[in-house]
Rosetta silent file (secondary structure, phi, psi, omega in degrees, C-alpha in Angstrom):
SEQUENCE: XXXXXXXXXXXXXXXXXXXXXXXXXXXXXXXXXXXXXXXXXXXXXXXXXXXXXXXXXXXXXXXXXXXXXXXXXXXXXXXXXXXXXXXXXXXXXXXXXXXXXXXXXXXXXXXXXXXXXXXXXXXXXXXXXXXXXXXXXXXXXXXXXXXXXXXXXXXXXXXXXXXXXXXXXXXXXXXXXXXXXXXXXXXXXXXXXXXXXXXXXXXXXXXXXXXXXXXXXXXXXXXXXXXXXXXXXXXXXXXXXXXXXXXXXXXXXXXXXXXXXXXXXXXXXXXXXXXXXXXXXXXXXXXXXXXXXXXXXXXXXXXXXXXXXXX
SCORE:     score description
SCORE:     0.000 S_00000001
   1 L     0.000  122.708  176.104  -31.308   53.863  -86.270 S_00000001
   2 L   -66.347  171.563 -164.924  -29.296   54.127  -89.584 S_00000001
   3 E  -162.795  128.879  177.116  -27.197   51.169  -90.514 S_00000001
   4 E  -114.096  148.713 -159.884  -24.037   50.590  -92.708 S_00000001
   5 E   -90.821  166.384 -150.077  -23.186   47.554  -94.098 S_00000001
   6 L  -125.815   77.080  165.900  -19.413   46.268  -91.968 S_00000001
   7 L    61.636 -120.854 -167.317  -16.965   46.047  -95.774 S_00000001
   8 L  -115.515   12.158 -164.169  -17.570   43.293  -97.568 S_00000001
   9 L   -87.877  164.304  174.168  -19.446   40.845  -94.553 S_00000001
  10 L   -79.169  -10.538  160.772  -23.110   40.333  -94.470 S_00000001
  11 L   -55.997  123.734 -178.110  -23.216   42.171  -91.469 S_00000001
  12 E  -118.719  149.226 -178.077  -25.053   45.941  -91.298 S_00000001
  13 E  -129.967  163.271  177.573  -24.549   47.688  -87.627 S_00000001
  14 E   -80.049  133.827  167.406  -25.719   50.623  -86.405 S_00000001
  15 L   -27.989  -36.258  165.019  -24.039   53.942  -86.548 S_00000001
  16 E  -137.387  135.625 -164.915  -23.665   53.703  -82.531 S_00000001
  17 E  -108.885  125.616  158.006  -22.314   50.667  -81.039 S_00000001
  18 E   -71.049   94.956  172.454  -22.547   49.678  -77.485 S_00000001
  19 E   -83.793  127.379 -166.858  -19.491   49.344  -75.838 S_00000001
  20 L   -89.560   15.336  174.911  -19.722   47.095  -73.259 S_00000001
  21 H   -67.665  -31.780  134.220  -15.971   47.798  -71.517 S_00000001
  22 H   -13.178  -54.712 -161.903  -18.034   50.240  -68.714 S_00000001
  23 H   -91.276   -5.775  171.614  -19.919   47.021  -67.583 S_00000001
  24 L   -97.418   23.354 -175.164  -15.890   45.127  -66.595 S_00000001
  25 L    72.498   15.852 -140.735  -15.580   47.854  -64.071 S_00000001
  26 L   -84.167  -39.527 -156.073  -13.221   49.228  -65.842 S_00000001
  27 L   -77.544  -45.042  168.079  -14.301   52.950  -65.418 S_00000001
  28 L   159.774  160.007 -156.933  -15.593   52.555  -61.850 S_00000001
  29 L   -64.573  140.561 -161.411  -17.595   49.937  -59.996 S_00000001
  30 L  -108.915  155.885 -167.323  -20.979   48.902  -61.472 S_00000001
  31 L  -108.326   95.733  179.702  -24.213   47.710  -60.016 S_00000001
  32 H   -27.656  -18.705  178.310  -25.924   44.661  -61.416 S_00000001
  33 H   -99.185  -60.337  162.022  -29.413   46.726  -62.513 S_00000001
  34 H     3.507  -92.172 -158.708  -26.622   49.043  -63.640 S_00000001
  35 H   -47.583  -77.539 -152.568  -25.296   46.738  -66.195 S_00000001
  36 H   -43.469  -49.003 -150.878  -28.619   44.782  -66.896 S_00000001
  37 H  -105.969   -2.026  173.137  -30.663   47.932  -67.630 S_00000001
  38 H   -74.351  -55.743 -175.072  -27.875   49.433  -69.587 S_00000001
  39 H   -65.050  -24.883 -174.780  -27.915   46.224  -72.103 S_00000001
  40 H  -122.973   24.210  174.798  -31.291   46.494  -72.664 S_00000001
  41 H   -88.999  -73.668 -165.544  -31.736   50.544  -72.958 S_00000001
  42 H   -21.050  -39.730 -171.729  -28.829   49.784  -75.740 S_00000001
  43 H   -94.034  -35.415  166.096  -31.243   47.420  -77.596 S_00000001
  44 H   -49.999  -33.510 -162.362  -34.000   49.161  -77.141 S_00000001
  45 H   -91.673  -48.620 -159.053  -32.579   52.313  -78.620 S_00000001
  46 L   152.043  -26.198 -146.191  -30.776   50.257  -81.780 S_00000001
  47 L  -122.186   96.071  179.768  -27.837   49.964  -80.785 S_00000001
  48 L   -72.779   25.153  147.930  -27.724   46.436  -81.392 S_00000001
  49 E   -96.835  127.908  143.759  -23.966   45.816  -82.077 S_00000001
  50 E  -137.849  156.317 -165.144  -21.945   45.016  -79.130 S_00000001
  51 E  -134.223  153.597 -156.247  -18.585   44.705  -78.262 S_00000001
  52 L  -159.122  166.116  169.456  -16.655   43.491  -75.618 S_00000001
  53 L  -146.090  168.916  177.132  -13.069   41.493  -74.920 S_00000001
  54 L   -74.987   -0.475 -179.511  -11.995   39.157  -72.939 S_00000001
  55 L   -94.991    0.005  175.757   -9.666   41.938  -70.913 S_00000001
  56 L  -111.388  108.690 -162.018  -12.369   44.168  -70.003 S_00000001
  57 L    40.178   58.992  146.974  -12.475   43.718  -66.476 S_00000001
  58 L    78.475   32.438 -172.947  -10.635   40.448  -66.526 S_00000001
  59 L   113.145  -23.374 -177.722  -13.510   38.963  -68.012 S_00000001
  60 H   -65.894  -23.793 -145.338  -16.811   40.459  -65.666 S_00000001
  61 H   -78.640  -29.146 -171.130  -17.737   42.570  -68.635 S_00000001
  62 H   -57.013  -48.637 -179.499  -18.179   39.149  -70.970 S_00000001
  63 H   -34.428  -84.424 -152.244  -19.855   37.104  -67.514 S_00000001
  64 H   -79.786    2.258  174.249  -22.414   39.799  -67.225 S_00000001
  65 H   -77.933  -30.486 -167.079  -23.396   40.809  -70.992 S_00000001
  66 H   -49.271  -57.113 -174.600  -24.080   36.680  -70.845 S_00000001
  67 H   -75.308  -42.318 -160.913  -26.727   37.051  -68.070 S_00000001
  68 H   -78.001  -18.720  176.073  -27.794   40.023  -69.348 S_00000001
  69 L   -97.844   11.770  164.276  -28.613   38.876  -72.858 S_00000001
  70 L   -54.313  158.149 -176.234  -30.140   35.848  -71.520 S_00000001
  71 L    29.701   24.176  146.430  -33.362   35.159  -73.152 S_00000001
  72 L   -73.038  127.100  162.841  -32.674   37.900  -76.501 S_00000001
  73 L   -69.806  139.392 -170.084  -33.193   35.948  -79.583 S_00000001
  74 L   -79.299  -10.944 -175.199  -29.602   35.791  -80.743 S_00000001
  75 L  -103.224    5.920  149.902  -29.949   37.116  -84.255 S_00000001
  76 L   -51.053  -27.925 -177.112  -31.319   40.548  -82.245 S_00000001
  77 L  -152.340  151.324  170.058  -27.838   41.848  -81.754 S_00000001
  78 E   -94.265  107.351  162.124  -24.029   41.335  -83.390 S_00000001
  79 E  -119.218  148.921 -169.465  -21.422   40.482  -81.025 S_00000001
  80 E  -129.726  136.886 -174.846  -17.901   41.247  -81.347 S_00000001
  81 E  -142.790  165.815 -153.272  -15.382   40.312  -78.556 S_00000001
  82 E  -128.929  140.312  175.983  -11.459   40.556  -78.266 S_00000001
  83 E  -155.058  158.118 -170.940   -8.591   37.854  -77.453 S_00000001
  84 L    61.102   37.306  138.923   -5.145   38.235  -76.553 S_00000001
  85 E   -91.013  132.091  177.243   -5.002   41.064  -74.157 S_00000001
  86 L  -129.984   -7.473 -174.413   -5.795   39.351  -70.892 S_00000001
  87 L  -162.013  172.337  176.598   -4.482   41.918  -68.500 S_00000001
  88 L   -35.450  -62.368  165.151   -2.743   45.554  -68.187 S_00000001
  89 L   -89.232  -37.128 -144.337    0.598   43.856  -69.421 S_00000001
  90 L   -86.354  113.748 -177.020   -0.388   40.405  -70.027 S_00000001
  91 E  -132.085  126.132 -172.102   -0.729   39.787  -73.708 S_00000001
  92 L  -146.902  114.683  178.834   -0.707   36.046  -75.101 S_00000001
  93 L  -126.054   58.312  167.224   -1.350   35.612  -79.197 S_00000001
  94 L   -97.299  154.901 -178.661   -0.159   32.047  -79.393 S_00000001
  95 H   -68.044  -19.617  175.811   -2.323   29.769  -81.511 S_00000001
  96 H   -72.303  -61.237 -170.717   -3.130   27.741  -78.393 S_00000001
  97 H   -92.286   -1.456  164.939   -4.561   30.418  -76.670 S_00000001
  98 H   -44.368  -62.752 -159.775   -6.482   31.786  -79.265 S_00000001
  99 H   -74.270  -19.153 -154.904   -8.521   28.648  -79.571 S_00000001
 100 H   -88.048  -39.374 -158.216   -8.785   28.309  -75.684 S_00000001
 101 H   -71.292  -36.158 -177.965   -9.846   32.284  -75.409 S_00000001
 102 H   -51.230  -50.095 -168.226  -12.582   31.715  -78.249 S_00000001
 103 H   -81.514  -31.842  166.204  -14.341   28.903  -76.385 S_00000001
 104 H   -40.417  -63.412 -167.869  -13.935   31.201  -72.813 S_00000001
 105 H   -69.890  -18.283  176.334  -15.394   33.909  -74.272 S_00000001
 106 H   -86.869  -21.553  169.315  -18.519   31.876  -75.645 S_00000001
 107 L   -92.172   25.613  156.692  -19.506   30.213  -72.479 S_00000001
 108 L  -113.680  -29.859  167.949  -19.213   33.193  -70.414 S_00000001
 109 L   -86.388   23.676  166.695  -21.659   35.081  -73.083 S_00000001
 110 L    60.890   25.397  164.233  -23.406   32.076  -73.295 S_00000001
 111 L  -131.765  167.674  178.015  -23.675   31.834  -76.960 S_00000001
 112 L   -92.604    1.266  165.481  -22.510   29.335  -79.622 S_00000001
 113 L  -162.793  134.949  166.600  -20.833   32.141  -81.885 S_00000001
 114 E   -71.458  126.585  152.183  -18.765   35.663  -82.355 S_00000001
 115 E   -50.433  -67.434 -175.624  -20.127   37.730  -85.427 S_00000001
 116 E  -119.518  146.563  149.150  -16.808   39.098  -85.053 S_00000001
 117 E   -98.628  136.142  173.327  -13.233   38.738  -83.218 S_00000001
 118 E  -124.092  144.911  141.142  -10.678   41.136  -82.872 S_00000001
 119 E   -57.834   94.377 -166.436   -7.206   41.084  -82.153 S_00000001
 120 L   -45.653   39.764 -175.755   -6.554   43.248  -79.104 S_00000001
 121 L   111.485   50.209 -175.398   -4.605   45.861  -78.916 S_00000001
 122 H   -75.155   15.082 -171.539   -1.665   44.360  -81.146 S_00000001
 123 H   -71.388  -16.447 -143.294    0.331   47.140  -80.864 S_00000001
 124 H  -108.275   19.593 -176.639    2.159   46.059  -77.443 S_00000001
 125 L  -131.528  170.887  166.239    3.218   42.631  -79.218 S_00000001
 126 L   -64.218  139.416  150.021    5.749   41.965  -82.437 S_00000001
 127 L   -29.331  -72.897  178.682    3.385   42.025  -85.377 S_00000001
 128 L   -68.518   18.626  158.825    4.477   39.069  -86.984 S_00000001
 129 L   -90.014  -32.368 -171.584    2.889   36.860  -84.578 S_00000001
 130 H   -85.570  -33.676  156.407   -0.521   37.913  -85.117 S_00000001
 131 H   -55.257  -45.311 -165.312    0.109   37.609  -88.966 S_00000001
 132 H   -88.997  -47.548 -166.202    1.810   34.581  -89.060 S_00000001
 133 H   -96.846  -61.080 -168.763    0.464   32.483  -86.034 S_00000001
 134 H   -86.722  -13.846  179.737   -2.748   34.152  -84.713 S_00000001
 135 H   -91.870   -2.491  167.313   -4.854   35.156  -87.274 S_00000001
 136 H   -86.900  -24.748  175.699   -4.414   31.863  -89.136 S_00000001
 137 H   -67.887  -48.021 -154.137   -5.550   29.988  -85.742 S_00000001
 138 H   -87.409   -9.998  162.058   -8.547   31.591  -85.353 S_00000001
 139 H   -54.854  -38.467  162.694   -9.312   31.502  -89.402 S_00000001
 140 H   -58.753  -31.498 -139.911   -9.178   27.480  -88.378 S_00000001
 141 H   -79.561  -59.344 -168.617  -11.294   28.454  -85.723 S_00000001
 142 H   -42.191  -47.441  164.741  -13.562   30.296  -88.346 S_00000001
 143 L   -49.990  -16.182  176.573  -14.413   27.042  -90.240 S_00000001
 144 L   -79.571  -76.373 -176.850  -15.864   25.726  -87.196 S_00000001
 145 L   134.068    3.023  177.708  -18.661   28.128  -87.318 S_00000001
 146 L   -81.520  -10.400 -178.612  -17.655   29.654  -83.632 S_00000001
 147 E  -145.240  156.497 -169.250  -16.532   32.873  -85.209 S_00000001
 148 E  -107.098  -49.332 -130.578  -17.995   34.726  -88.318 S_00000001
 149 E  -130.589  155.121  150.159  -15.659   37.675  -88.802 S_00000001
 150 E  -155.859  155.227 -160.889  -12.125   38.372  -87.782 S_00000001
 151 E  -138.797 -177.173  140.528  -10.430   41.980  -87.402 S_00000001
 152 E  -125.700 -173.777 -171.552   -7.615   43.567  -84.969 S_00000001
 153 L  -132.684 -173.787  162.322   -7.930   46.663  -83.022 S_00000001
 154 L   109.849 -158.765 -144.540   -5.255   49.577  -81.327 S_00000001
 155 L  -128.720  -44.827 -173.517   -4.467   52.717  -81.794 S_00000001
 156 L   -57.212  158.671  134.889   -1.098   53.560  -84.085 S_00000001
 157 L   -26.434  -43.995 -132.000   -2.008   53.397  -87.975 S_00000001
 158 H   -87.213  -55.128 -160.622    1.291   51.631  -88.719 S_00000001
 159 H   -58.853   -5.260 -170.156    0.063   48.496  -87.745 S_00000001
 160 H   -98.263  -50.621  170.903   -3.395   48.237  -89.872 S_00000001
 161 H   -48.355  -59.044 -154.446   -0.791   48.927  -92.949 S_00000001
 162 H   -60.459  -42.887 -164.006    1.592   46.279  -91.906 S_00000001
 163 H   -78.007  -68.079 -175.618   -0.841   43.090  -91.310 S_00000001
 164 H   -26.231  -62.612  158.294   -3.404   44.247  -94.075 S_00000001
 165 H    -9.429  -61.320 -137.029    0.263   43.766  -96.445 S_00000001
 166 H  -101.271  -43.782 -160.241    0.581   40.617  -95.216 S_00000001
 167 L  -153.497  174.020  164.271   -2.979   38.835  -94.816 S_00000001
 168 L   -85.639  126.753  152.608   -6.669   39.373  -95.073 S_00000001
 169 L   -78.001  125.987  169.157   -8.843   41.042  -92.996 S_00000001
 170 L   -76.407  -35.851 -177.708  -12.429   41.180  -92.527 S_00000001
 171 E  -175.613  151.102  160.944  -12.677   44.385  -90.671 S_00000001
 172 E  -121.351  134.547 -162.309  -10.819   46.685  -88.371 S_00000001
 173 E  -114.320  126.978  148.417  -11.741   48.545  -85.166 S_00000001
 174 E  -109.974  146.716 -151.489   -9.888   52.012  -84.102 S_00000001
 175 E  -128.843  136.168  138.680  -10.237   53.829  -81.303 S_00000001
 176 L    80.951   37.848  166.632   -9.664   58.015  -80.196 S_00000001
 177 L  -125.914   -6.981 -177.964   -8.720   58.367  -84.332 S_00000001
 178 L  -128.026   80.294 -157.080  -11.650   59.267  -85.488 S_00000001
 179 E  -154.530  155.721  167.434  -12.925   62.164  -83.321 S_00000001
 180 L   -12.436  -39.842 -168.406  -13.130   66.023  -83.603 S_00000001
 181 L  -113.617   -8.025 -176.612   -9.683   66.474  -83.067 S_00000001
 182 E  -155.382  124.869  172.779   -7.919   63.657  -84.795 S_00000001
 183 L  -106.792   15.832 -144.753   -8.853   62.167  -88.145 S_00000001
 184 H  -100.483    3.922  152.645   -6.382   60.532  -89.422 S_00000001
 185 H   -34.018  -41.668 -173.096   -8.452   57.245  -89.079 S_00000001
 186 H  -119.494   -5.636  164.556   -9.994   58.362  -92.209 S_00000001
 187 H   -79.050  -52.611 -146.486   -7.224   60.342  -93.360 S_00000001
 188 H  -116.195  -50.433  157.516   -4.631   57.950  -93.579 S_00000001
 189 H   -80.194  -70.772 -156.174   -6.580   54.419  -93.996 S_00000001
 190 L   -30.468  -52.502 -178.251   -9.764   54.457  -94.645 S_00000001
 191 H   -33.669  -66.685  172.569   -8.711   54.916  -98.701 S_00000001
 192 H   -53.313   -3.456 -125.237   -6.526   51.468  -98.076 S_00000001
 193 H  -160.739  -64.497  175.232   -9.187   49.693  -96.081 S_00000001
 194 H   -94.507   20.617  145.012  -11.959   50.284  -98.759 S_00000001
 195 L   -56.297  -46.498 -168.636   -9.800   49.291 -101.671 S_00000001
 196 L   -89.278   -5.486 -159.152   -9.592   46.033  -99.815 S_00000001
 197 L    35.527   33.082  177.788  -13.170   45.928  -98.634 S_00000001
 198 L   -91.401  149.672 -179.718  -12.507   45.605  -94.971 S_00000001
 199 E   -82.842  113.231 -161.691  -14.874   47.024  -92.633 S_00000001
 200 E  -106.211  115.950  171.782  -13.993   49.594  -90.819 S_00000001
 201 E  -121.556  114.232  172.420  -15.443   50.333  -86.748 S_00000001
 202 E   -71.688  133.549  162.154  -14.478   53.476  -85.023 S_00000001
 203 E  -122.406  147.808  136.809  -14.471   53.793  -81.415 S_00000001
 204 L   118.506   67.821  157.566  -13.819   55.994  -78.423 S_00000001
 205 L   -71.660   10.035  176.117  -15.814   59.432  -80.261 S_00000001
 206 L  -114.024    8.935  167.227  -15.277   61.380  -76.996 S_00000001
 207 L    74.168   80.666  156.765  -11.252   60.486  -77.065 S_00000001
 208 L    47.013   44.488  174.657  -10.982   59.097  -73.116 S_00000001
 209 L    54.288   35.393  137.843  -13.581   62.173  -72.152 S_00000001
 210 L   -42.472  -50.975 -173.606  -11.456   64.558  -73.921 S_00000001
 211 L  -107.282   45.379 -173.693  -14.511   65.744  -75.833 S_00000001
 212 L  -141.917 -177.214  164.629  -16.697   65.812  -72.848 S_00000001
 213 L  -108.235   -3.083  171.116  -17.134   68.348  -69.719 S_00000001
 214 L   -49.104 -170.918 -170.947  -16.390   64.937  -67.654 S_00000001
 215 L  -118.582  130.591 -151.290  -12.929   65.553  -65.749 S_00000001
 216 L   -70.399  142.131 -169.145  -10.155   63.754  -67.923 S_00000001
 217 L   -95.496  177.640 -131.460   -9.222   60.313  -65.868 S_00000001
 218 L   -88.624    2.238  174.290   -6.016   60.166  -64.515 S_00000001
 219 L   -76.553  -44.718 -171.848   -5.049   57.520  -67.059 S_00000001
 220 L   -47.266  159.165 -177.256   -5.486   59.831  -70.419 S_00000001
 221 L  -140.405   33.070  137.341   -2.199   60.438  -72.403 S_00000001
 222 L   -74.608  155.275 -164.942   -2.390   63.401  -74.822 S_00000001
 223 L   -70.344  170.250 -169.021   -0.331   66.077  -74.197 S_00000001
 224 L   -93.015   18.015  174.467   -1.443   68.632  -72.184 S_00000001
 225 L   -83.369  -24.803 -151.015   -1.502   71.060  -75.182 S_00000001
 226 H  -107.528  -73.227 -169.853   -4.344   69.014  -77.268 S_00000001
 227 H   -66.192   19.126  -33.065   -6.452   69.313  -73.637 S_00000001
 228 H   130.081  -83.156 -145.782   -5.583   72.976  -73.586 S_00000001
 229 H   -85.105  -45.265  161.073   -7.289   73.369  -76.711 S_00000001
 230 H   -60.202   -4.519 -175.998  -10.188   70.725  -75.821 S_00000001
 231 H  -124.945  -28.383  160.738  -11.379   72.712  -72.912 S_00000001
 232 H   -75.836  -19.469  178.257  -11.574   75.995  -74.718 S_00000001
 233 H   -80.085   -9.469  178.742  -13.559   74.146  -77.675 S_00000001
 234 H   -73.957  -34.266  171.074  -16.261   72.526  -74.534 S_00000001
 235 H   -86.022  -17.432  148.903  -16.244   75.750  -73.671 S_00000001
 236 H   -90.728   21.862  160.065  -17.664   77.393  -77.066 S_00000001
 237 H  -103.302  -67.651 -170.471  -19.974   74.596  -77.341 S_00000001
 238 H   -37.684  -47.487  170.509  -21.065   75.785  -73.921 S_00000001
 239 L   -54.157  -36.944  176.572  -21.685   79.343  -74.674 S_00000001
 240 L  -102.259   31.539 -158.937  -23.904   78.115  -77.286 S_00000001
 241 L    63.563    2.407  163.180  -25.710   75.538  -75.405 S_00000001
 242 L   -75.517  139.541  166.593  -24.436   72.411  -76.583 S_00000001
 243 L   -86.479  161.220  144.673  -22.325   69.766  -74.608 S_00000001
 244 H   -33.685  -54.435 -162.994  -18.774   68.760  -76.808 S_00000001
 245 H   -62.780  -55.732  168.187  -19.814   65.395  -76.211 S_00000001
 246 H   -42.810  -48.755  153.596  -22.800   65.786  -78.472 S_00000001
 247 H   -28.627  -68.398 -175.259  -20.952   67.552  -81.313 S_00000001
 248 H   -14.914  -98.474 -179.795  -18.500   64.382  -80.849 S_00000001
 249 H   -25.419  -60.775 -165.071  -20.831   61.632  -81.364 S_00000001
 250 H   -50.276  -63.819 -172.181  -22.788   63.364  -84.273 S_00000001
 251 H   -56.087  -34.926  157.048  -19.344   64.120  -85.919 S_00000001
 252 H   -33.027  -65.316 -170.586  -18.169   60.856  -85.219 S_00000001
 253 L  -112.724   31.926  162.324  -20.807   58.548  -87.007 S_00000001
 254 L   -72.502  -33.473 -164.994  -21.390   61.402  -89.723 S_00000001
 255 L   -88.112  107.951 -167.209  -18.771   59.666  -91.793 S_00000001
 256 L   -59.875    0.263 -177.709  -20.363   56.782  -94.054 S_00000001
 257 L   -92.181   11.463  166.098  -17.215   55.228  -94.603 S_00000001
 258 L  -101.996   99.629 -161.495  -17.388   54.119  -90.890 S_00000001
 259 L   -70.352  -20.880 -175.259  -19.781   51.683  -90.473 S_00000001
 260 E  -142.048  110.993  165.416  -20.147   51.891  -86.552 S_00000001
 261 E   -79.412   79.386 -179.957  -18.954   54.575  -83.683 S_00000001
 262 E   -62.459  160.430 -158.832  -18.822   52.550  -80.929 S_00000001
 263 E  -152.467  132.315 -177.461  -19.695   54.277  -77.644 S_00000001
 264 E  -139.317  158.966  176.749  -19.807   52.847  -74.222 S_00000001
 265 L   174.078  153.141  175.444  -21.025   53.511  -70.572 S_00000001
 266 L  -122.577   47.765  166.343  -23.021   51.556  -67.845 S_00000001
 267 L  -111.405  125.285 -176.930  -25.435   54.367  -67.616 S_00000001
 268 H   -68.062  -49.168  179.857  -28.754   54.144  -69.087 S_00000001
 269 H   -45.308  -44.999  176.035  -29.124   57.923  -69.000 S_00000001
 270 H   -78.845  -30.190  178.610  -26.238   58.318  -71.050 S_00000001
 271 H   -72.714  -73.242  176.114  -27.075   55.310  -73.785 S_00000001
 272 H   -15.445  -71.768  148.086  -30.493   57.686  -74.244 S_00000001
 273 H    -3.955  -64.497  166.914  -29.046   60.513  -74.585 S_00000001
 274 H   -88.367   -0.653  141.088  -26.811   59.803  -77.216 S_00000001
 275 H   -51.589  -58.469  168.547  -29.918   58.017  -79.168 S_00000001
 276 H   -56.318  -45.487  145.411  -31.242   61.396  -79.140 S_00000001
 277 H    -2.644  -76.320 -175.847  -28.106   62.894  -79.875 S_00000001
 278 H   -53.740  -35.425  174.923  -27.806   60.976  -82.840 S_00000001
 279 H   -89.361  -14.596  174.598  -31.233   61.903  -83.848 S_00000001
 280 L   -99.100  141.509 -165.752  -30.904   65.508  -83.898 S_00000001
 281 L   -77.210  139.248 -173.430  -28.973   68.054  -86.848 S_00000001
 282 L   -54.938  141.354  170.675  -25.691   69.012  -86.448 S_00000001
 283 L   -78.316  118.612 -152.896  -25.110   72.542  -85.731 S_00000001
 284 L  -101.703 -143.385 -131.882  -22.605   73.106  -89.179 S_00000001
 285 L     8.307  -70.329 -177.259  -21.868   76.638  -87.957 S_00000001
 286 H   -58.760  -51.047 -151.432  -20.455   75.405  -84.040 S_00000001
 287 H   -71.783  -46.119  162.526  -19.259   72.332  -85.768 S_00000001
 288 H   -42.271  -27.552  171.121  -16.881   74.732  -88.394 S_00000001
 289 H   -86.168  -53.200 -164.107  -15.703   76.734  -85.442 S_00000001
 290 H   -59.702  -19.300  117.080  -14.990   73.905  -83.119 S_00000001
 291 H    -1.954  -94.650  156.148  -12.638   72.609  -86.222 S_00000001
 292 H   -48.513  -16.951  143.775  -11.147   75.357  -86.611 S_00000001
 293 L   -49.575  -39.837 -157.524  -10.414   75.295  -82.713 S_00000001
 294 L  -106.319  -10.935 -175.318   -8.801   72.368  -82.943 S_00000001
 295 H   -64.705  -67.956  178.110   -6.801   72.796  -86.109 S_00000001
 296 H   -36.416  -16.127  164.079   -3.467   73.340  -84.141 S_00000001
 297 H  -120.779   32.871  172.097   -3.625   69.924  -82.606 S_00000001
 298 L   -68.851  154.010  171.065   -5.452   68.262  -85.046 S_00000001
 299 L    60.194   20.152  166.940   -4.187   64.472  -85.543 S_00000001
 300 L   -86.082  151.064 -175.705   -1.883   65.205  -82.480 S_00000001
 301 L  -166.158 -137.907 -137.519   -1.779   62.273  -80.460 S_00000001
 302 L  -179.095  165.564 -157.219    0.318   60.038  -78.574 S_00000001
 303 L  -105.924  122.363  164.474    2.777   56.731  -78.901 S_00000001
 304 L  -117.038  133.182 -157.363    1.051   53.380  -77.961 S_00000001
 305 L    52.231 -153.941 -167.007    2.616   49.799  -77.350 S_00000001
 306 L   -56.503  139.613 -167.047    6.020   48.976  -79.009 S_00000001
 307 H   -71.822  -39.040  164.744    7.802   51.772  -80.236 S_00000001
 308 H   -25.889  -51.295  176.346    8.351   49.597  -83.560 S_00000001
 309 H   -94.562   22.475  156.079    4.673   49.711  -84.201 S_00000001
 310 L  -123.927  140.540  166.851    4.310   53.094  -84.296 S_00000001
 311 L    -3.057    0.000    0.000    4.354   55.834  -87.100 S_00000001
């Protein structure tokens, strides 16, 4: 499995990341051999980064990577986990619970440290809490030796500008920006991100099964113009034998300035799959038309959290 070094940290991760958010239920309900045989296909295959929060599935997803990564030597895999999203609405980035979420999340995975933390989803909160108050808590935290790394996550742009202004960052994770249809992950940051040497991890390459022949869940929020356009390019990857989802992935973790595509599911069949995936050359012909499909809605996308924090 190739591997990119994470910015300026001593950490290198694999091109595909396990996301462990699949294994909280979140998706639909999972089966302990499920989970268990999922976590160790991942590691088996490479892809030995994983990531998790405490808000994916209220907490089940940390509880059962813990059991599942019982008796892995701990310097076998990088884990990265999430604090202050604790629920749908329920968002709490006080310095208090920061230190209380940090110590949660290590006794339910059963280890004595995060490679990395991220800040969850900061879009749905004022900024200048996470600048001012939370990311200085958990840098105390960081001196401890319970956390390595610290990052935020979400989805607008605006907000990766504003705290990166303001403070230092180790690394930043975005999700459903860096995919066939919307670049602006790498359009629009990445330039600002490696000036600064923060480490940049992409997530969600099939966009919420946008870029898949799955059936879109009833949750997705792009307009129904951008899936319009996504269902005729699944369907010229189809003509030519290909799933979308493979394009995806490959196109995904093509771009070295990304050190990791994280990718998640609590199907073993599916972590294979996209090991092989991964291992096989891009068609450049389908991938230039299925581009060029997509150029009317490229980088269209949708308003997330506070209207404040977005673009």
């Amino acid at each position: 499995m190739e591997r990119r070094r994470l910015g300026k940290t001593e950490l290198s991760l694999p091109i595909v990341g396990f996301g462990a958010s699949s294994l909280g239920a979140e998706f639909r309900a999972v089966k302990l051999d499920e989970v268990l045989a999922s976590v160790r296909t991942a590691l088996d295959v490479g892809f030995d980064f994983i990531d998790t929060a405490a808000y994916y599935g209220r907490g089940m997803s940390e509880v059962l990577l813990g059991i599942a990564l019982e008796g892995v030597p701990r310097e076998q895999y990088t884990l990265c986990s999430k604090l202050g999203r604790y629920d749908g609405q329920h968002f709490d980035f006080s310095a208090k619970r920061v230190a209380e979420s940090i110590d949660v999340s290590l006794h339910r995975l059963r280890t004595d440290h995060l490679d990395i933390i991220i800040c969850h989803d900061i879009e749905f909160v004022p900024i200048q809490q996470v600048i001012d108050e939370t990311i200085p808590a958990i840098r105390k935290i960081q001196q401890s030796g319970k956390v390595r790394y610290v990052g935020i996550s979400g989805y607008p742009m605006k907000i990766f500008r504003e705290v990166l202004a303001q403070t230092d960052l180790d690394c930043i994770m975005s999700y459903n920006q860096y995919t066939l249809q919307n670049t602006r992950l790498a359009d629009e940051l990445v330039p600002l991100l490696k000036s600064k040497g923060v480490g940049v991890m992409n997530a969600g390459p099939f966009a919420a099964r946008l870029l898949s022949n799955a059936p879109l869940p009833p949750w997705h929020k792009d307009p129904q113009h951008v899936r319009d356009v996504a269902r005729k390019a699944a369907e010229h990857c189809q003509k030519h034998g290909v799933d979308i989802a493979q394009l995806a992935l490959q196109f995904s973790c093509s771009n070295p300035d990304l050190s990791t595509t994280v990718a998640g599911s609590a199907n073993p069949a599916n972590i294979r799959r996209w090991a092989e995936w991964i291992q096989q050359p891009v068609d450049k012909q389908l991938l230039a038309d299925v581009l060029k499909i997509f150029e009317p809605v490229k980088n269209v996308g949708h308003k997330e959290g506070l209207s404040e924090n977005n673009d």
